[in-house]
C-alpha positions in Angstrom: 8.5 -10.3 -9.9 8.9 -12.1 -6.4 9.3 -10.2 -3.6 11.5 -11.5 -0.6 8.3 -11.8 1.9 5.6 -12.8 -0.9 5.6 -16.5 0.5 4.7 -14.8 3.9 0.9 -13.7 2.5 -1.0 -16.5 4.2 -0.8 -15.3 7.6 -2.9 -12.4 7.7 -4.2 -12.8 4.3 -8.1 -13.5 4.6 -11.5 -12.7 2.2 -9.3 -13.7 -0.9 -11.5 -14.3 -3.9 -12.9 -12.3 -6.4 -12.9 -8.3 -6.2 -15.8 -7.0 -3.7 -17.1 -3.4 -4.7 -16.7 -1.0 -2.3 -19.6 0.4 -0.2 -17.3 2.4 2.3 -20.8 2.5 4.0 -19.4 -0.6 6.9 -15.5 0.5 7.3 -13.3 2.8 4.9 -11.2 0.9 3.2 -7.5 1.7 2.1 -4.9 0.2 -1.1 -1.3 -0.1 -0.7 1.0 -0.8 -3.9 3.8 -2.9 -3.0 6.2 -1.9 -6.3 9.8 -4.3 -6.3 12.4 -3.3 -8.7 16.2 -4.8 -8.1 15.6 -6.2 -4.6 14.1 -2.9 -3.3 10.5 -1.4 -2.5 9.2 1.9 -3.6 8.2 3.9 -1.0 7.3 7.9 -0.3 7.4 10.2 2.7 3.7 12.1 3.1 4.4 15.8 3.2 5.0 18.1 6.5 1.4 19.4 6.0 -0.3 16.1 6.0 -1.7 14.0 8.6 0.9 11.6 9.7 3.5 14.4 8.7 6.7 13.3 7.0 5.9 9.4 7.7 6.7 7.1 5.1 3.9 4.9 3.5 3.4 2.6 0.6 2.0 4.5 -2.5 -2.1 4.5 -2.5 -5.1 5.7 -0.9 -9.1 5.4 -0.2 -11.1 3.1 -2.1 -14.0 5.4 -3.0 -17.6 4.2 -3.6 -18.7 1.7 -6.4 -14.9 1.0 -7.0 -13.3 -2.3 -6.5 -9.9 -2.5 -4.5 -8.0 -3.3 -7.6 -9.5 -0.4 -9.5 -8.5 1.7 -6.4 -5.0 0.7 -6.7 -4.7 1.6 -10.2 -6.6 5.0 -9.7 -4.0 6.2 -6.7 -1.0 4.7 -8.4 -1.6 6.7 -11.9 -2.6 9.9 -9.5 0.8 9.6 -6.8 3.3 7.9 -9.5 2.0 8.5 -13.1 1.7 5.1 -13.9 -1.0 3.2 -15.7 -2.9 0.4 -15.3 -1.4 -0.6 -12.5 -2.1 -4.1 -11.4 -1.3 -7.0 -8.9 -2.5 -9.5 -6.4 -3.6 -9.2 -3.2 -1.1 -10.1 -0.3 -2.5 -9.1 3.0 -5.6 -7.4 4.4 -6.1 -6.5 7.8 -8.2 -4.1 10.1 -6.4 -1.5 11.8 -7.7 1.3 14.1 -5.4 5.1 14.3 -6.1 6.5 17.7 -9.1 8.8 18.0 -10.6 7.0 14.7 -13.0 4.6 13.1 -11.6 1.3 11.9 -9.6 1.3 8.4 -9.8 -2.4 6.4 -6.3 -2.0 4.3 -5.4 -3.9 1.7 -1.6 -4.4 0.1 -0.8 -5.6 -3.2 2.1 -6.8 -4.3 2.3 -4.8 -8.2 3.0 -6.9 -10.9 2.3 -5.0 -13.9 2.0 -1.2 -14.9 2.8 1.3 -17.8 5.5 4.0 -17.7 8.1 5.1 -15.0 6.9 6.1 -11.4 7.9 9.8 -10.4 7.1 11.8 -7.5 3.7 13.1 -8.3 2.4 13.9 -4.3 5.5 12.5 -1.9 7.9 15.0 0.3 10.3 12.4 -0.8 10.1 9.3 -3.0 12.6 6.2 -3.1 13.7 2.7 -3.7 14.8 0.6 -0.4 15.6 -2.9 0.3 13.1 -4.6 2.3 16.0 -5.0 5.3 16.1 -1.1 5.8 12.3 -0.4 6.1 11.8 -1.4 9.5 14.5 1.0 10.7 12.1 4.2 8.7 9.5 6.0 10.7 6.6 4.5 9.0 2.7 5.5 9.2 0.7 3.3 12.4 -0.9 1.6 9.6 1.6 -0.2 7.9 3.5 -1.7 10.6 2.0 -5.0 11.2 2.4 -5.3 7.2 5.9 -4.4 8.1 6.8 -6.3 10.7 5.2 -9.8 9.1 6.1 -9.5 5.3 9.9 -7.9 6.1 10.9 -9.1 9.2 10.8 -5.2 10.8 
């Protein structure tokens, strides 16, 4: 599956390689599932409660201790979408800082691979949009620069 701004990963790409455990001990680190079906990218809307309330985000979450970044991704993805065995390559990874907080290391895969449909297991809102339209959507601080690099936003 190739997604329109997958030629784009080398510029803020870096540490590529094989998977690194996590120690979350230095900086917490955070997976992002980058999921392509028919030209558009799955994305959700975090709830009114939440943090970052109603923001839209790419499915995933914290890498907890002992686990890889891939195994991370395939944890969150089963627990926000119901899929299995989620899996992909790495596409970007880059520090970012939320105001008020320590630095967060997150890390987006593009998602090549999984088993069963994704549904709407924790979103406000859940939905398929072509990579044009996301820079127009009030997205979480975080996932700008991944924005405005991979999709042109």
């Amino acid at each position: 599956m190739a997604l329109p701004f997958g030629s784009k990963r080398a510029l803020i790409s870096k540490g590529l390689g094989s998977p690194q455990v996590c120690s979350n001990m230095e900086m917490l680190q955070v997976v992002a599932g980058i999921l392509e079906r028919s030209g558009r990218i799955l994305i959700g809307r975090r709830k009114p409660e939440q943090s970052h309330a109603l923001q839209w985000e790419f499915p995933g979450g914290k890498v907890e201790p002992g686990e890889t970044a891939e195994q991370a991704l395939a944890r969150e993805l089963e627990e926000e979408l119901g899929i299995r065995r989620a899996a992909g390559i790495e596409i970007a990874r880059y520090e970012y800082r939320y105001p008020g907080k320590g630095p967060v290391e997150l890390i987006f895969f593009r998602v090549e691979s999984y088993d069963g449909e994704p549904r709407n297991l924790v979103f406000h809102e859940m939905r398929w949009e072509p990579p044009e339209g996301l820079g127009c959507l009030d997205f979480v601080e975080g996932d700008r620069d991944f924005l405005r690099t991979f999709a042109g936003g």
